[in-house]
N, C-alpha and C positions, 0 to 999 in steps of 0.2 A: 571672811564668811562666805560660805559656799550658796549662791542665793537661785541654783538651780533645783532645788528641796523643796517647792513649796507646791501643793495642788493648785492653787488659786491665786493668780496675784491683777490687786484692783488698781488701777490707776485711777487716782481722786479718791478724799475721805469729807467730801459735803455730805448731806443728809442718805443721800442713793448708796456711796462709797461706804460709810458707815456702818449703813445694817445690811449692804451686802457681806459683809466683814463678820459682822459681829452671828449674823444668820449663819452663813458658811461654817465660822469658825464652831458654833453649837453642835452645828453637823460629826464636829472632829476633825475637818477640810485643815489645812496648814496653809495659812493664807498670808501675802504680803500687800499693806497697805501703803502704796504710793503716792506720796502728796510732794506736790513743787515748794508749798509755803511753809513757813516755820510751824506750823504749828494745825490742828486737825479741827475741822467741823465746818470749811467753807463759808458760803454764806450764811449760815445758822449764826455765826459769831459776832454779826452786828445787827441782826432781827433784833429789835429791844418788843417788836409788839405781841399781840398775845396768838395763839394759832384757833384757826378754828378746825372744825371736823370732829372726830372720834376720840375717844378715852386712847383707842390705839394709836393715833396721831399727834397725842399728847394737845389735845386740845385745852384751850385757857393756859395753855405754860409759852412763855416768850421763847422764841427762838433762840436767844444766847442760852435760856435757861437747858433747853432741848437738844444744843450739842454739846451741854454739860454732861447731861446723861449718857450720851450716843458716847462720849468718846471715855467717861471712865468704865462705861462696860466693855469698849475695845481693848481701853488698858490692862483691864483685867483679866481681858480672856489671855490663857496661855499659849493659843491656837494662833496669835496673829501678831505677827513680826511688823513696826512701823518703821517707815524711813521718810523721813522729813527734809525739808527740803535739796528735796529728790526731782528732779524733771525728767520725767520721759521725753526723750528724743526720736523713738522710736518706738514702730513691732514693724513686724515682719514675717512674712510667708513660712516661714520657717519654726515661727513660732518665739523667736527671739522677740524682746524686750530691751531697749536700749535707754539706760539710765546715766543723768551727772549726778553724781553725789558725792558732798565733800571731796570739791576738784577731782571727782575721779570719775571715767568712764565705766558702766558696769551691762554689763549682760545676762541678763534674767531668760530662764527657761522654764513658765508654768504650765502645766494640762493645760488649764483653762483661763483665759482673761475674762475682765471685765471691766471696761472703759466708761469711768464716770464723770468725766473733764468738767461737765454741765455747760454754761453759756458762755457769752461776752454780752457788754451792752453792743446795742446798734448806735449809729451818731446822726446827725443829721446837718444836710448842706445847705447855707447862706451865708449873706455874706457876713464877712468880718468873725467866724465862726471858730478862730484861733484866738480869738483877744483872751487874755485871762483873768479868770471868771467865770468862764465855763464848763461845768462838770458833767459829767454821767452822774445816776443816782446812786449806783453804786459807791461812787469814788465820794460823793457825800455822807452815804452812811457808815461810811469805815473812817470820813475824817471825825465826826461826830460820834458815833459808836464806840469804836476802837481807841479814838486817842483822845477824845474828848476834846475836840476842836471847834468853836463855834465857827463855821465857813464861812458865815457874811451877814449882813445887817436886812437886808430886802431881799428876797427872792423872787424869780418867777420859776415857775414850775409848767415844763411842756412836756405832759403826756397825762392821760387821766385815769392811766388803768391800778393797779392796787400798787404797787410799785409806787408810782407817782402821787397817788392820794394816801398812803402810809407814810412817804417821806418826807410830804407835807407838813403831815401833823410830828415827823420828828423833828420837822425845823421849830415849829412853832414852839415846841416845848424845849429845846435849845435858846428860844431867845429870840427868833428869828423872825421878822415879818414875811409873811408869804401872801406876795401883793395879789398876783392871780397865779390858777390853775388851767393851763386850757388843753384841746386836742381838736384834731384836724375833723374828726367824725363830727354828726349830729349829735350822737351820745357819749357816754362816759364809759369808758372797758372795765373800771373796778366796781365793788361793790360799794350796793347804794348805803350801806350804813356807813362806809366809810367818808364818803361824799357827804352825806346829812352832816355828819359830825363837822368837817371841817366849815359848810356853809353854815349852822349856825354859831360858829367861830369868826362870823364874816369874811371867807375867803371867798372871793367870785368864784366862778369855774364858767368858761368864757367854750363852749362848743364851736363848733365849723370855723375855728380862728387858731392859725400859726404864727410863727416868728419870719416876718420880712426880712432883719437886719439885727445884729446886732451894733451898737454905737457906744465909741469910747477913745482914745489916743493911745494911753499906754495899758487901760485893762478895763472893763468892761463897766460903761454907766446907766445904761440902759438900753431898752430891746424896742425894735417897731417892730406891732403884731398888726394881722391885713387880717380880714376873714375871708372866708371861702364858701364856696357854693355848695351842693349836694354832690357835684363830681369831684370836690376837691380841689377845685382851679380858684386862684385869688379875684377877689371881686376888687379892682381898681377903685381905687378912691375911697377904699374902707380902715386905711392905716390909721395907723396910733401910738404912741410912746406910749412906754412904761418904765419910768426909774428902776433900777435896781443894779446892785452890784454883783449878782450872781445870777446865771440861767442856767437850771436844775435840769437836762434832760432825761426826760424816761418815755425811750420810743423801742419799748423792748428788747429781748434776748435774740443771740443766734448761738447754737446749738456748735459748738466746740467741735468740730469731728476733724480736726487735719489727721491723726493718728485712725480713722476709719479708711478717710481716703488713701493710704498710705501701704495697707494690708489691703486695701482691693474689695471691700463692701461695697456690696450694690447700694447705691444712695439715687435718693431722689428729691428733688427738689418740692417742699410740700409748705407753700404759707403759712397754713393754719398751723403748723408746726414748728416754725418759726425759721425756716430755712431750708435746706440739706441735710437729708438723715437719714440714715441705715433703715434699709426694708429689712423687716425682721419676722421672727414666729411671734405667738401668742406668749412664749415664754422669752421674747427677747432676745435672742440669738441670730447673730446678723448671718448672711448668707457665708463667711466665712467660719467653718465650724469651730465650735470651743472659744470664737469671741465675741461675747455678751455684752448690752449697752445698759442703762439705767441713769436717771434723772434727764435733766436739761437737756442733756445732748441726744435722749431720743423723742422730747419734743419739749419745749419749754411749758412749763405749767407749772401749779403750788408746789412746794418742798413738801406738804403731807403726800401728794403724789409722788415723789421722790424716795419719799422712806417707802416707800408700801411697794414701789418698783423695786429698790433694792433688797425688799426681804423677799421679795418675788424670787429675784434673779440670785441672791444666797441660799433657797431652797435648791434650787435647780441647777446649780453651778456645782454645789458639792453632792448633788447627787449624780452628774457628769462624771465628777471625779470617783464617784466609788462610795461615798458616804450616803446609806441609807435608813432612814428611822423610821420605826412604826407613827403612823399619821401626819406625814411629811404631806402626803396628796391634801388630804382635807386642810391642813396649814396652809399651804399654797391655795387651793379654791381659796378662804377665809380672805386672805388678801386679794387674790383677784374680784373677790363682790366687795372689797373696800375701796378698790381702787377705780370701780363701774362706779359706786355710791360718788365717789368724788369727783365724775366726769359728768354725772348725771345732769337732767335738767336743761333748760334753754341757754344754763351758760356755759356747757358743755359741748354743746351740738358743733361748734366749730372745731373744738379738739377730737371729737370724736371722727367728725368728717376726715379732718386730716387721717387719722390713725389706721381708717380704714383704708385709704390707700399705699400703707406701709406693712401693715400686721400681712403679708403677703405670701410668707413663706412655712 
């Protein structure tokens, strides 16, 4: 197969990769959907919970349910060629694309990219912090999600932003006691209805306290948790055990960009954004021309932000390429005031801060 034919070729088919895909491919655009995993919709394939936002973000339908959708509309369009467990290896100044697939080396030549790798988790250092037992939260909803694995009998869960207070309540309906919830801040990062739900569940949720230690010989029996002061420094003499045979951590994403740094984008290092990431336009085009980002990797936030970035960057990718349609502009506005509506507000104001020192170009 000749795979220099194609106007568009995306790297990653999570929620961003998707309806950039399915957006472009409406266009007419001839698009290649590059995914490393067996199979297509990222993180959306083990969300069991429900979404919130708009009718267009498919709000109250569950995540698995929502890259049911996303990926038999991709199936169906005839505009878009998938290749499954596919890793990119590369791009290149040149405009090459360097693929493994099915044991084989491959070289791709499209008009336009668009890099939607998304995140990784972050981990966190203490001691004993190899014993097993210990997971990212991710790696717990794909044992429970995915394979239907109960992961363990007590939990503690250390992180309290939606991440952590969603995966809570998926242990809990798993089986699973989840003894506390805590985070190193004075407050909690996720939403307060999430939080409600689980404390009248009677799950503590323990503020300005982390994990000292974790304790165990051959895999993990419990954690000493210390609290901390307003700067975040441990207060001596405030330890405590907690049993349990698993510590759930959710200390957030970083934004996937080796394949950015590698072509040569201008990046910057931006907290509220959750790391390193392409300075870009208002339409998402990093400083190198014709290579477009969308989801996690140009700032971590909801996957409804993700869809609505990738139909953003599917408007405007096949219209790069040559594909033009009457009311393309006003579709594009449409999503950019969905995508403000979802930044909006005082729990926005930090992703916003961030965005503003990247939207640069």
């Amino acid at each position: 197969m000749n795979y220099d034919n194609y106007d568009i070729a995306i790297i990653g088919s999570g929620p961003a990769g998707l309806c950039a895909a399915i957006e472009s491919a409406n266009k007419g655009a001839k698009v290649l959907l590059i995914e490393r995993d067996g199979g297509l919709g990222g993180q959306l394939t083990k969300q069991t919970h429900k979404f919130f936002g708009s009718k267009g973000q498919y709000a109250s339908t569950r995540g698995i349910d929502i890259a049911t959708i996303l990926i038999d509309e991709a199936m169906a369009q005839k505009n878009i060629t998938i290749m499954t467990n596919a890793t990119a290896l590369g791009i290149y100044r040149d405009g090459v694309i360097t693929v493994e697939h099915e044991n084989k080396y491959k070289k791709i030549k499209p008009q336009i990219m668009i890099v939607a790798t998304g995140a990784s988790e972050k981990f966190l250092t203490f001691k004993n912090n190899d014993l097993p037992g210990i997971y990212g939260a991710g790696a717990i909803q794909t044992l429970m999600n995915s394979y239907g694995i109960k992961p363990a009998d007590e939990v503690v869960m250390l992180g309290a932003g939606n991440i952590g207070l969603i995966v809570s309540y998926q242990l809990i309906q798993a089986g699973v006691k989840v003894k506390a919830i805590m985070c190193g801040g004075p407050v909690i990062g996720g939403y307060l209805v999430h939080a409600s739900k689980l404390r009248r569940m009677g799950v503590p949720i323990l503020t300005n306290h982390s994990i000292e230690r974790a304790n165990g010989t051959d895999k993990l029996e419990s954690v000493t948790v210390i609290r901390l002061d307003d700067k975040y420094q441990k207060i001596e003499g405030t330890e405590f055990d907690i049993k349990c045979d698993n510590l759930c951590i959710s200390a957030g994403l970083s934004p996937l960009t080796e394949l950015l740094w590698q072509i040569g984008c201008k990046m910057k290092f931006v907290p509220e954004l959750g790391g390193h990431v392409a300075l870009r336009s208002k339409d998402l085009e990093t400083s190198v021309k014709n290579v477009f980002i969308a989801g996690d990797i140009s700032a971590v936030e909801e996957a409804s932000a993700a869809m609505v970035q990738g139909r953003i960057v599917g408007i405007v990718a096949a219209k790069r390429a040559g594909y033009n349609q009457k009311g393309d502009d006003e579709r594009r506005a449409g999503f950019s005031a969905e995508l403000a509506a979802l930044r909006s507000g005082e729990a926005g104001a930090k992703l916003r801060k961030g965005i503003e020192k990247v939207e640069v170009l």
